[in-house]
C-alpha positions, 0 to 999 in steps of 0.5 A: 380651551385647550387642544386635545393632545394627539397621541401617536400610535405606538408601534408594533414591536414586530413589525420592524424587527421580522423582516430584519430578522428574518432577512438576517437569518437567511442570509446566515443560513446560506452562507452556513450551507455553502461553506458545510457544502465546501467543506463537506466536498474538501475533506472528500477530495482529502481522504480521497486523495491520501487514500490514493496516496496510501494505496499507492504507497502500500500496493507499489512500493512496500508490497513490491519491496517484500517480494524483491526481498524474497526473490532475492533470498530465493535467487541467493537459495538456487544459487548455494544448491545449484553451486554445491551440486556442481561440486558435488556431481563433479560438473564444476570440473570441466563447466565451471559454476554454470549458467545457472548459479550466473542467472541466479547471482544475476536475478540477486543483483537485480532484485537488490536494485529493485529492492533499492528503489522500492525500499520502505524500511528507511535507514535500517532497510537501506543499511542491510541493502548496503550490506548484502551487496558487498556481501554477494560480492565476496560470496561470488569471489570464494566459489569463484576461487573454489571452482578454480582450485577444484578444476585445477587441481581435480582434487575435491579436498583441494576446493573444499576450504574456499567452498566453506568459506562461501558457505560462511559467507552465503549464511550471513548474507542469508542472515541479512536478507532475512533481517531485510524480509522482516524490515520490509514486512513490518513496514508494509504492516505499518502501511496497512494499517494507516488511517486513510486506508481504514473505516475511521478516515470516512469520519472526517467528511460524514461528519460535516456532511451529517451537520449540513443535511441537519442545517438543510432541514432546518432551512426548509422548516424555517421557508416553511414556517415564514414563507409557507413554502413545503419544498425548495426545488433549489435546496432540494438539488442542493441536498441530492448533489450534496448526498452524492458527493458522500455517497460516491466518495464512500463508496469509492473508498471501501471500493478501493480499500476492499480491492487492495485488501484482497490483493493482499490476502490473496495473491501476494500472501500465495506469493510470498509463501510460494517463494519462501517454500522454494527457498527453503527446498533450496537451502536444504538440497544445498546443506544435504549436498554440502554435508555429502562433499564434506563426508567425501573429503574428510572420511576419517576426520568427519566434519573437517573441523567444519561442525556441519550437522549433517541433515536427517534426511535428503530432501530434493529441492527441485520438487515441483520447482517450475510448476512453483515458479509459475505459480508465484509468476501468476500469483504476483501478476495476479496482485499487480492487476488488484493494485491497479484496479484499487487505484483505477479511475482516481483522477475521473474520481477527483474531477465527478466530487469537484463537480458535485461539490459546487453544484451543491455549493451553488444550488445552495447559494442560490436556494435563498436568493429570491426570499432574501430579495423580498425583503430587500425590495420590501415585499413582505 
């Protein structure tokens, strides 16, 4: 008689493959939140720190640039008025060219030399810097010269030559200097509209950090179906320090950009336009001035073959100069504060998404741990 054959159980396919399946998922799952937590907080700290970078370079040098370039051509502007109405009211006679036109050809040199240091504009801008600085220098030697022949000779006619060829001279350094003004504004627009100073650049970590919120609700639908867990406190912590770690870097972003947008608007336009008016008022008291003394010097020929157009209509320059000043004064200190507090606390900044960023890190790390243990020391 034969023995009954012992047939062995056959085994239930699920029961080996759950637990390792399952240990297997979540250890896939921490390590796809710590890195979208890292990840998330690094291109954070990226935007944060070439906006930084961006703002620095747009508010402390290529805005500054601009307003050195329209000192200068308003310094250049005075120094012709002030030059030709000298002559004209005959005080080159007996005082020379005066403090004044000196202060003036000074504050032209050292706006120059700050315009040198800021200089945004590249190898145009530093070409034409190059430029009006020898230019300056013969534009000083020719009403130098034409100052000295009037006192020697008390005869306007007698200084009116080398006047004039100041005057050629003072044109193209005013034709330079402009050339400059653009160079240095096209840069700063350039600069302006940089993707780390626009909206767009909060796309570089709203993105991932979309993701990694979807793979956080998808680990807590996974603990919650295989676990019956509704809540991880962990994965929680992980999510808020993660949120934050967006929140406070988008909001520092649009803080920051807002603050130099309104520098830029506001202060710095009223500066730029406060200088240019000034400098317009300037040339033309010079040109009105200039056209008496060519008048007064040659009565018969006219013009003294200097085919000088003779202005409309005189308009004084110094109409509201010194309040003028003040105001452009006021209105760059006012941008000079805006840029500061754009770029205000960035360092405390860095350090607060540092933090964040491995809290989140960690907590997400830590989330899964003890249900990974269970199925390491076979509890479940």
């Amino acid at each position: 008689m034969t023995a009954p054959t012992a047939v062995a159980p056959e085994p239930v396919a699920d029961e080996p493959a759950t637990p390792s399946t399952t240990a297997r998922t979540l250890r896939r799952l921490r390590a796809a939140l710590v890195a979208g937590s890292l990840l998330t907080g690094a291109l954070c700290l990226v935007v944060s720190s070439q906006s930084h970078a961006g703002t620095d370079a747009t508010g402390r040098r290529a805005a500054p640039a601009v307003l050195r370039a329209e000192a200068a051509y308003g310094a250049l502007a005075d120094a012709q008025r002030v030059a030709v109405h000298g002559f004209r009211q005959g005080t080159v006679v007996l005082g020379g060219l005066g403090d004044h036109y000196q202060n003036d050809i000074a504050a032209i040199n050292q706006n120059l030399a700050e315009l040198a240091r800021d200089n945004v504009a590249g190898p145009a801008g530093t070409s034409d810097l190059q430029l009006v600085e020898g230019l300056v220098v013969n534009y000083n030697a020719e009403l130098e010269q034409a100052a000295a022949d009037y006192q020697q000779t008390g005869e306007l006619a007698r200084a009116l030559p080398a006047l004039w060829y100041a005057t050629l001279q003072y044109r193209e350094v005013a034709n330079t200097l402009d050339r400059l003004r653009k160079e240095e504004s096209a840069a700063l627009t350039v600069r302006r509209g940089s993707l780390w100073l626009a909206g767009a650049a909060d796309l570089l970590f709203l993105v991932p950090f979309a993701l990694v919120l979807a793979l956080f609700v998808r680990t807590q639908l996974v603990l919650r179906r295989r676990f019956r867990r509704r809540l991880s406190i962990r994965l929680t912590a992980a999510v808020l320090a993660l949120t934050a770690t967006a929140l406070v870097c988008g909001l520092s972003l649009h803080a920051s950009d807002g603050r130099l947008r309104s520098a830029l608007d506001g202060p710095f336009a009223e500066a730029v336009t406060l200088a240019q008016q000034q400098a317009s008022r300037s040339a033309a008291q010079a040109d009105t001035d200039l056209s008496a003394i060519v008048a007064q010097a040659c009565p018969v020929a006219g013009s003294c073959g200097t085919h000088l157009t003779p202005p409309t209509s005189e308009q004084p320059a110094t109409v509201g100069a010194g309040q003028s000043g003040r105001q452009q004064a006021q209105s760059e200190a006012a941008f000079t504060s805006g840029v500061t507090d754009a770029d205000a606390s960035s360092a405390e900044l860095m350090a607060l998404l540092v933090l964040l960023t491995s809290a989140a890190a960690a907590a997400a790390a830590r989330a899964l741990n003890p249900r990974i243990d269970e199925y390491r020391f076979g509890g479940r």
